[in-house]
C-alpha positions as CSV (number, residue, x, y, z in Angstrom):
1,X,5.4,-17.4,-10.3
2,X,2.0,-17.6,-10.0
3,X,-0.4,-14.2,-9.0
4,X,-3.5,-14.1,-7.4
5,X,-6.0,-11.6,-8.8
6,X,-8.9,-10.5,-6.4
7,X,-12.5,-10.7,-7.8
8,X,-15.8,-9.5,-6.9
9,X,-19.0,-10.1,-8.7
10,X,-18.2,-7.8,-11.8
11,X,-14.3,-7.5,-11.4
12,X,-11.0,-9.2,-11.4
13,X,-8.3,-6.8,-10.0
14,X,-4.8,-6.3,-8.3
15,X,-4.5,-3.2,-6.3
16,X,-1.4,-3.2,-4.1
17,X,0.4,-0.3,-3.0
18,X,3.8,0.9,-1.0
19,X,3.4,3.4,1.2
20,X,6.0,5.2,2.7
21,X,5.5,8.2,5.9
22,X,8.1,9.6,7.8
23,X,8.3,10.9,11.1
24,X,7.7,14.6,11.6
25,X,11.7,16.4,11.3
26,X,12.9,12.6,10.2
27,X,13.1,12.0,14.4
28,X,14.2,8.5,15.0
29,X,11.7,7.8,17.7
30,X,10.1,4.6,15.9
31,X,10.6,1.6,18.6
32,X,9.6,-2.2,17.8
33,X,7.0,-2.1,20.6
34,X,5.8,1.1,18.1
35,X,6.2,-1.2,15.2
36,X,3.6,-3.6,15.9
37,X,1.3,-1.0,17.3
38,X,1.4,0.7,14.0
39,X,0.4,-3.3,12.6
40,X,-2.2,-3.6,15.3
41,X,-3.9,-0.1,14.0
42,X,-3.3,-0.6,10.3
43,X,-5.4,-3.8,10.7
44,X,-7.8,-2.0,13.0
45,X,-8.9,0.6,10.8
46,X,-8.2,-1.3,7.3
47,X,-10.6,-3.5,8.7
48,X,-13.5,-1.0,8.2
49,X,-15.5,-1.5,5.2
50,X,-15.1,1.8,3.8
51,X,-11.4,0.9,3.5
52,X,-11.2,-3.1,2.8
53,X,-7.7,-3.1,2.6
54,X,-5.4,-5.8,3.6
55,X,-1.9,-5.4,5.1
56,X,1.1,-7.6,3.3
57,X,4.0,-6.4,4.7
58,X,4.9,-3.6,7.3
59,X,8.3,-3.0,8.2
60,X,9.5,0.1,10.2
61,X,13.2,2.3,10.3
62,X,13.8,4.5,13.5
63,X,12.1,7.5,11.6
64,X,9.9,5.9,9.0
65,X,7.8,3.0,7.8
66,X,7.1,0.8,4.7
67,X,3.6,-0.6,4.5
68,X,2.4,-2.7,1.3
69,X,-1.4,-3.4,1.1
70,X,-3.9,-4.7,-1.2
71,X,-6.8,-2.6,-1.8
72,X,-10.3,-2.6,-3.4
73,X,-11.7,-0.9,-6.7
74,X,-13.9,0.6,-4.0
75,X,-11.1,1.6,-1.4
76,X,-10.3,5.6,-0.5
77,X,-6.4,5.3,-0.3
78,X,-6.2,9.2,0.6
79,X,-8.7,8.9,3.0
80,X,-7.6,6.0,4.5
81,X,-3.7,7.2,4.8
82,X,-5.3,10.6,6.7
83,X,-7.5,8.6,9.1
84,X,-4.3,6.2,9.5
85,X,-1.2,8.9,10.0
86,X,-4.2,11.1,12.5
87,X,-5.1,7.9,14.4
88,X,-1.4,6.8,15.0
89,X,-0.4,10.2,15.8
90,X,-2.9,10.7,18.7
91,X,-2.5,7.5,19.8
92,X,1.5,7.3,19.7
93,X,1.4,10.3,21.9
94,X,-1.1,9.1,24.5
95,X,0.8,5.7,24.6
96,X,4.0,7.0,24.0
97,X,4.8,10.3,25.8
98,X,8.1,10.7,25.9
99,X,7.8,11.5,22.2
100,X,6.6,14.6,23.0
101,X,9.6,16.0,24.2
102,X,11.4,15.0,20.7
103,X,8.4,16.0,18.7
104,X,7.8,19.2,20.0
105,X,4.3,20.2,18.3
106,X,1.2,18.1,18.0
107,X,2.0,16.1,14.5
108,X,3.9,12.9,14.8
109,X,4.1,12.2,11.0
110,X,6.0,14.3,8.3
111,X,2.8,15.9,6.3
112,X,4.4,14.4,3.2
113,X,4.4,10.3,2.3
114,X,5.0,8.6,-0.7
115,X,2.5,6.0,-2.4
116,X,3.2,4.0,-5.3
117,X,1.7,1.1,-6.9
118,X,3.1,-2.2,-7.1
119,X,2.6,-4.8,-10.1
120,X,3.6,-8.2,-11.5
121,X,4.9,-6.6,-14.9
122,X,6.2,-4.0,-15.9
123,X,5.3,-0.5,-18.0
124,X,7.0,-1.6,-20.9
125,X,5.5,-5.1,-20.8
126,X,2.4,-3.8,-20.4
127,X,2.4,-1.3,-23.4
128,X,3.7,-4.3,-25.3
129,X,0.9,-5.9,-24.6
130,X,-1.3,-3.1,-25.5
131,X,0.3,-2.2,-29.0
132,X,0.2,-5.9,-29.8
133,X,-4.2,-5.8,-29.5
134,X,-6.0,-5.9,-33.2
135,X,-3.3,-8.5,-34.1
136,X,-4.0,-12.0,-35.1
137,X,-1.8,-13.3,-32.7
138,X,-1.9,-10.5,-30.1
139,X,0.6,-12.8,-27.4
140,X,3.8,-11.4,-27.8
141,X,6.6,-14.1,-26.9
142,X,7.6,-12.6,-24.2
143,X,6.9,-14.8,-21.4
144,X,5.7,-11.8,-19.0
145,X,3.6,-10.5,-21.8
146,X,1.8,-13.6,-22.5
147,X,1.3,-14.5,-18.8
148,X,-0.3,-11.1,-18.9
149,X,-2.3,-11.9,-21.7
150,X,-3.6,-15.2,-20.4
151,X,-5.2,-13.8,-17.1
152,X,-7.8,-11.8,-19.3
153,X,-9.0,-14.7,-21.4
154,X,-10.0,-16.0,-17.6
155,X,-12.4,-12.9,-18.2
Protein backbone atom coordinates (compact mmCIF):
# COMPACT_ATOMS: atom_id res chain seq x y z
CA UNK A 1 0.00 0.00 0.00
CA UNK A 2 1.39 2.92 -1.26
CA UNK A 3 0.44 6.77 0.37
CA UNK A 4 0.51 9.91 -1.22
CA UNK A 5 1.93 12.76 0.76
CA UNK A 6 0.95 16.32 -0.29
CA UNK A 7 3.76 18.92 -0.73
CA UNK A 8 4.11 22.52 -1.14
CA UNK A 9 7.26 24.44 -1.56
CA UNK A 10 8.57 23.94 2.09
CA UNK A 11 6.46 20.84 3.18
CA UNK A 12 5.54 17.32 2.69
CA UNK A 13 2.33 16.56 4.67
CA UNK A 14 -0.89 14.25 5.22
CA UNK A 15 -3.71 16.02 6.86
CA UNK A 16 -6.92 14.02 6.55
CA UNK A 17 -9.68 14.12 8.96
CA UNK A 18 -13.29 12.32 9.81
CA UNK A 19 -15.77 14.45 10.64
CA UNK A 20 -18.83 13.46 12.16
CA UNK A 21 -22.24 16.12 12.79
CA UNK A 22 -25.45 15.15 13.75
CA UNK A 23 -28.73 16.44 13.24
CA UNK A 24 -30.12 18.72 15.84
CA UNK A 25 -32.32 16.14 18.59
CA UNK A 26 -30.72 13.05 16.31
CA UNK A 27 -34.03 13.78 13.74
CA UNK A 28 -33.79 11.49 10.90
CA UNK A 29 -34.58 13.98 8.25
CA UNK A 30 -31.27 13.35 6.14
CA UNK A 31 -32.66 12.36 2.43
CA UNK A 32 -30.26 11.22 -0.52
CA UNK A 33 -31.34 14.27 -2.59
CA UNK A 34 -29.87 16.07 0.99
CA UNK A 35 -26.88 13.84 0.66
CA UNK A 36 -25.48 15.10 -2.32
CA UNK A 37 -26.48 18.65 -1.65
CA UNK A 38 -24.34 18.43 1.47
CA UNK A 39 -21.34 17.05 -1.39
CA UNK A 40 -22.31 19.88 -3.67
CA UNK A 41 -21.70 22.52 -0.61
CA UNK A 42 -18.74 20.76 0.94
CA UNK A 43 -17.07 21.19 -2.42
CA UNK A 44 -18.45 24.66 -2.82
CA UNK A 45 -17.01 26.16 0.19
CA UNK A 46 -13.84 23.75 0.58
CA UNK A 47 -13.11 25.17 -2.60
CA UNK A 48 -12.29 28.64 -1.10
CA UNK A 49 -8.74 29.30 -0.58
CA UNK A 50 -8.84 30.05 2.93
CA UNK A 51 -10.01 26.45 3.40
CA UNK A 52 -8.16 24.21 0.53
CA UNK A 53 -9.59 21.21 1.54
CA UNK A 54 -10.48 18.35 -0.49
CA UNK A 55 -13.48 15.90 0.01
CA UNK A 56 -12.59 11.94 0.03
CA UNK A 57 -15.42 10.40 1.03
CA UNK A 58 -19.02 11.66 2.29
CA UNK A 59 -21.55 9.26 3.28
CA UNK A 60 -24.74 10.28 5.12
CA UNK A 61 -27.34 8.13 7.91
CA UNK A 62 -30.93 9.54 8.24
CA UNK A 63 -29.70 11.87 11.22
CA UNK A 64 -25.98 12.17 10.65
CA UNK A 65 -23.02 12.37 8.29
CA UNK A 66 -19.44 11.07 7.85
CA UNK A 67 -17.14 13.30 5.80
CA UNK A 68 -13.27 12.49 5.31
CA UNK A 69 -11.11 15.28 3.84
CA UNK A 70 -7.62 16.18 3.22
CA UNK A 71 -6.58 19.46 4.47
CA UNK A 72 -3.64 21.98 4.33
CA UNK A 73 -0.93 23.03 6.89
CA UNK A 74 -2.67 26.37 6.20
CA UNK A 75 -6.39 25.17 6.45
CA UNK A 76 -8.86 26.51 9.58
CA UNK A 77 -10.73 23.19 10.28
CA UNK A 78 -12.90 25.02 13.10
CA UNK A 79 -13.64 27.64 10.88
CA UNK A 80 -14.34 25.82 8.12
CA UNK A 81 -16.79 23.13 10.04
CA UNK A 82 -18.81 26.62 11.34
CA UNK A 83 -19.04 28.20 7.91
CA UNK A 84 -20.06 24.51 6.69
CA UNK A 85 -22.74 23.29 9.53
CA UNK A 86 -24.21 27.44 9.22
CA UNK A 87 -24.24 27.28 5.43
CA UNK A 88 -26.07 23.85 5.15
CA UNK A 89 -28.32 24.83 7.89
CA UNK A 90 -29.75 27.96 6.05
CA UNK A 91 -29.75 26.42 3.00
CA UNK A 92 -31.37 22.97 4.09
CA UNK A 93 -34.20 24.96 5.40
CA UNK A 94 -34.80 27.25 2.41
CA UNK A 95 -34.48 24.14 0.08
CA UNK A 96 -36.02 21.85 2.34
CA UNK A 97 -38.98 23.19 4.36
CA UNK A 98 -40.67 20.57 5.54
CA UNK A 99 -37.75 20.24 7.95
CA UNK A 100 -38.93 22.85 9.77
CA UNK A 101 -41.82 21.26 11.13
CA UNK A 102 -39.41 18.38 12.64
CA UNK A 103 -36.76 20.73 13.56
CA UNK A 104 -38.69 23.11 15.43
CA UNK A 105 -36.00 26.05 16.15
CA UNK A 106 -33.66 27.64 13.67
CA UNK A 107 -30.46 25.07 13.97
CA UNK A 108 -30.46 22.11 11.76
CA UNK A 109 -27.17 20.58 13.17
CA UNK A 110 -26.49 19.17 16.75
CA UNK A 111 -24.01 22.05 18.19
CA UNK A 112 -21.65 19.14 18.97
CA UNK A 113 -19.51 17.02 16.10
CA UNK A 114 -16.69 14.89 16.32
CA UNK A 115 -13.31 15.38 14.30
CA UNK A 116 -10.60 13.10 14.40
CA UNK A 117 -7.53 12.59 12.41
CA UNK A 118 -6.88 9.81 10.11
CA UNK A 119 -3.34 8.23 9.41
CA UNK A 120 -1.44 5.45 7.64
CA UNK A 121 0.15 4.14 11.01
CA UNK A 122 -0.45 3.91 14.03
CA UNK A 123 0.45 5.72 17.69
CA UNK A 124 2.42 2.97 18.64
CA UNK A 125 4.26 2.63 15.31
CA UNK A 126 4.86 5.99 15.31
CA UNK A 127 6.51 6.27 18.93
CA UNK A 128 8.52 3.33 17.80
CA UNK A 129 9.75 5.08 15.33
CA UNK A 130 10.45 8.01 17.48
CA UNK A 131 12.31 6.06 20.39
CA UNK A 132 14.33 4.27 17.71
CA UNK A 133 16.01 8.07 16.42
CA UNK A 134 19.95 8.57 17.71
CA UNK A 135 20.33 4.85 16.84
CA UNK A 136 22.71 3.55 14.31
CA UNK A 137 20.17 1.77 12.56
CA UNK A 138 17.14 3.90 13.57
CA UNK A 139 14.54 1.49 11.02
CA UNK A 140 12.98 -0.71 13.23
CA UNK A 141 11.84 -4.08 11.38
CA UNK A 142 8.66 -3.49 11.53
CA UNK A 143 7.42 -3.13 8.11
CA UNK A 144 5.05 -0.10 9.03
CA UNK A 145 7.81 1.50 10.90
CA UNK A 146 10.30 1.43 8.18
CA UNK A 147 7.80 2.47 5.49
CA UNK A 148 7.42 5.31 7.91
CA UNK A 149 10.90 5.86 8.03
CA UNK A 150 11.56 5.85 4.38
CA UNK A 151 9.09 8.73 3.39
CA UNK A 152 11.41 11.24 5.39
CA UNK A 153 14.73 10.38 3.82
CA UNK A 154 12.51 11.71 0.52
CA UNK A 155 13.05 14.98 2.68
Amino acid sequence: MSIEYDKNQHSVFLLQYHLILVVKYRKKVITKLMEKRLKEIFEYICSNKQFKLTLLELNTDKDHVHIIFKAKPYSDICKFINCYKSATSRLFKKEFPNIKKQLWKEAFWSRSYFLCTTGEVTLEVLKKYVQNQGLKDNRPKDANVYYYSKQYEEL
